[in-house]
N, C-alpha and C positions, 0 to 999 in steps of 0.2 A: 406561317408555313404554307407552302406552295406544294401540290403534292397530283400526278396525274393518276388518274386510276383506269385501269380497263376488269370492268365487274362480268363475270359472269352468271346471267339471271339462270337462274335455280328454279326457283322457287315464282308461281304468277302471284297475283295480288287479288286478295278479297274484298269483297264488299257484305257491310251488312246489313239489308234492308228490313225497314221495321214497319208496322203499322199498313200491312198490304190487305184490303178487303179480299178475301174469296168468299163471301157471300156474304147474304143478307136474310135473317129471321123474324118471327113474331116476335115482339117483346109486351113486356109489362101486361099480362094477361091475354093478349091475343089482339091488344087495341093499337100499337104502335110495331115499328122495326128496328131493330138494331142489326150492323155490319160484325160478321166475326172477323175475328183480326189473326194474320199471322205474320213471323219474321224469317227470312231467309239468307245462309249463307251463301253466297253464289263469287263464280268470279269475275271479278272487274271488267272484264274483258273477255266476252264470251264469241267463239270461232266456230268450225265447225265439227269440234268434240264435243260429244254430247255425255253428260257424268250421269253416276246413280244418283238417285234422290233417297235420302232417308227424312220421312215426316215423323218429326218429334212430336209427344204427347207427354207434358207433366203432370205428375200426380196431387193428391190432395182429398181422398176419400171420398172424391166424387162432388165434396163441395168446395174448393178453391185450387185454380191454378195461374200458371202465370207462366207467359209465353217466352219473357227473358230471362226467368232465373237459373236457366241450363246453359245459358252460349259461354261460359268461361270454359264449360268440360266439350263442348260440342265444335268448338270453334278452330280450335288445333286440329279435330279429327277432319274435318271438311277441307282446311289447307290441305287435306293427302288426299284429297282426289274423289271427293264425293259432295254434292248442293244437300245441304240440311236446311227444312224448314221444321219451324216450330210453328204449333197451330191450336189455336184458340177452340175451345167447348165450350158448350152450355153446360153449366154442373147444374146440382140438383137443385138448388135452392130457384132455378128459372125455370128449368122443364125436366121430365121425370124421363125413365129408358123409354124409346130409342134414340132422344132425342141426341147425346153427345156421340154413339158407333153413328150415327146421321150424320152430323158435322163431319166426324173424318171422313166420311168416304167422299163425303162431298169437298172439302180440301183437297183428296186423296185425285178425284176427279178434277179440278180447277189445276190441280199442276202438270196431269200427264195433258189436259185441253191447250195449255199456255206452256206447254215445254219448250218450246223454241226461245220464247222471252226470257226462261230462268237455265237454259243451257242444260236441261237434261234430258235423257231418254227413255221415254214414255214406257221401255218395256224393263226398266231395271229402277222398281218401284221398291221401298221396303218400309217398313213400319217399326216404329222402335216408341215404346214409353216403360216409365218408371210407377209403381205399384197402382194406385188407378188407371194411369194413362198406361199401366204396362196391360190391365185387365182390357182395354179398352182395344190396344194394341192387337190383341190374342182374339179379343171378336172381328177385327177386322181382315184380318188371316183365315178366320176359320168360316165365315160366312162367302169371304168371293165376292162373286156377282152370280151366284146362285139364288140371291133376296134380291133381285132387282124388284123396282115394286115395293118393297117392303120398309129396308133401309136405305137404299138408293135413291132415293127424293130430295126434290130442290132443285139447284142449279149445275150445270154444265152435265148432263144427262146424255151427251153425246160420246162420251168417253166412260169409260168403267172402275169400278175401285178397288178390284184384283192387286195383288201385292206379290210382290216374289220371295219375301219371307218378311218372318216377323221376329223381333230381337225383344223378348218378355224380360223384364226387370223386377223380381218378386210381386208379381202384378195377383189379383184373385181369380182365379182360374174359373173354380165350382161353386158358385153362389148359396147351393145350397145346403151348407155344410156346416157343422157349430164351430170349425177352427175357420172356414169364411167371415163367420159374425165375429168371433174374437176380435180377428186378424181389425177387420176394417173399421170394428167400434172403439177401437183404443189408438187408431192412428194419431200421431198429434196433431195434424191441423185437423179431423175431425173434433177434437178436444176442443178445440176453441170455439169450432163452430157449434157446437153444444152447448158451450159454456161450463166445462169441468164436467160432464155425464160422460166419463168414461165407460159406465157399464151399458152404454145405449147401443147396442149393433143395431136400432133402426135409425142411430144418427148420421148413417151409413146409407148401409145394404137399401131397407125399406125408404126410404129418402131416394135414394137413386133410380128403383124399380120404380116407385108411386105404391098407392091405397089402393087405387080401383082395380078390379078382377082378383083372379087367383093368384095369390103371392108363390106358392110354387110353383107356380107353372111360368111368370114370369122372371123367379129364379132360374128356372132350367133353360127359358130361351136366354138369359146374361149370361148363361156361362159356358165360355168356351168349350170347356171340357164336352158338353153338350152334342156338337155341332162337326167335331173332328171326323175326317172323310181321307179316302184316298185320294182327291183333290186339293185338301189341305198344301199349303204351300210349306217348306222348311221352315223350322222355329229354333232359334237360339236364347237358350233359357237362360237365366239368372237367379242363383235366392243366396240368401247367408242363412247356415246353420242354424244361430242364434236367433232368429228372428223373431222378435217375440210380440209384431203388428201383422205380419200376414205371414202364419203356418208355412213352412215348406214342402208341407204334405203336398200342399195347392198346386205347386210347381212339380213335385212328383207324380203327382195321379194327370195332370197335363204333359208330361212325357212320357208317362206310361202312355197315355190314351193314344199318342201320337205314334208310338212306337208300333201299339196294337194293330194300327191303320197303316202302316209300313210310310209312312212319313220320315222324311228325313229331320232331326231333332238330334241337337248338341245343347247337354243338361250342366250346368256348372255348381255346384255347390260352395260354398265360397266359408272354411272352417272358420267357426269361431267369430261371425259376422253376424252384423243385426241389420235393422230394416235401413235402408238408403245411406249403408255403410262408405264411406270415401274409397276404400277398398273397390267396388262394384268401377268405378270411374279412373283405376289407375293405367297408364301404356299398355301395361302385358294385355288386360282385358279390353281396351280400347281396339288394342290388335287383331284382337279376336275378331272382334266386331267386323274391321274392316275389309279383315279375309272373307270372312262370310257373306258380305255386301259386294266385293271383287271377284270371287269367282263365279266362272261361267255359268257354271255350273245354275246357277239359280237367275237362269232370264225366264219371262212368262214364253 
């Protein structure tokens, strides 16, 4: 069969690139370097429209993530009109806090430095991760570029790591809390990482702060809740009811707190749901997602 067609393009074409250094750290005790790695959906063909950027951050209780295992849920949402990178951290078992809210912001920095190359616009930043990466997420929302100096170290120093909101995924809000320890010592990849010591919340929490100094006090500077300001940028929450790895309390006393600070904050409770439910990832909340990230409403 012989057959002419005249198509009309809908729809641009994506690309998705893996394995892209935005920096480079100490490794293996401070004696050598490693490259962090991220991957980005971008499109094929980049003009001069410039899209939101959402920087993905996966979870894993602070000791394992992995930079590919989102793009099947992430990968439709960016054909509609938004660059998603996903981005590499140091988890705990390499360096203790601040070292991973350091990494994002310095990813967060390398994409608004190299915007032009990845086809977005430096001022419609946003941050989105799931239960670590969603806590991780929630510090980098609520600290700004108010900690230049502080967390703001490393490379591409010439641009800022300001965010226009931040999209929380039952992520841990208040560090210092006994439904924080529950929540993050019975996560299952901490399980593994332990080796069956589900009742360890320092297989967690204290693993990710470190030993040295005051453990509450460096509870208080991890935790978002902490840090919330009337600078705070907009936060679009997530948790399931059911949750039974990280309390939902976490995510309520985090939009209280936001609410208190007259912060704009949209709280979703999601009935009858447990921790990184398939539910969190279907259209309707996808949708949400993309409104929040589309309107104008939230440029820096």
């Amino acid at each position: 069969m012989k057959k002419k067609l005249k198509i009309e393009t809908k729809q641009r074409c994506w690309s998705l690139v893996t394995d892209i250094t935005y920096a480079t750290v100490p490794s293996w005790y401070g004696a050598t370097f490693r490259d962090l790695k991220c991957s980005v959906c971008m499109p094929k063909v980049r003009g001069e429209e410039r899209l939101p950027l959402l920087v993905w951050l996966c979870g894993g209780a602070f000791k394992v993530m992995d930079t590919e295992v989102w793009w099947p849920q992430w990968i439709e949402f960016a054909r509609k009109g938004c660059v998603v990178a996903s981005v590499e951290y140091r988890t705990s078992n390499e360096e203790v806090f601040p070292a991973a809210l350091c990494d994002v912001k310095t990813a967060i920095r390398y994409f608004k430095t190299h915007a032009d190359w990845y086809g977005i616009d430096p001022d419609r930043v946003f941050v989105a991760g799931e239960s670590a990466g969603g806590a991780l997420a929630s510090l980098v929302g609520v600290t700004g570029s108010r900690t230049a100096g502080k967390y703001d170290v490393g490379q591409w120093l010439e641009a800022d790591s300001s965010v226009c909101g931040v999209i929380d995924y039952y992520g841990v809000a208040d560090m210092r809390t006994s439904d924080a320890e529950h929540g993050v010592s019975t996560d299952s990849s901490c399980v593994t990482a332990v080796q069956g010591d589900t009742n360890s919340t320092y297989g967690a929490v204290e693993q990710f702060l470190g030993i040295e100094g005051d453990l509450y006090k460096l509870r208080t500077e991890a935790s978002a809740v902490c840090h919330v300001s009337e600078k705070t940028p907009p936060f679009l929450i997530f948790h399931g009811e059911k949750d039974d790895l990280v309390d939902s309390a976490q995510s309520e006393e985090l939009y209280r707190q936001l609410c208190s600070a007259g912060v704009q904050a949209d709280y979703y409770l999601l009935e009858g749901e447990g921790h990184g439910a398939d539910a969190f990832y279907q259209e309707e909340l996808m949708e949400v997602v993309r409104q929040f990230i589309t309107s104008d409403r939230r440029k820096l």
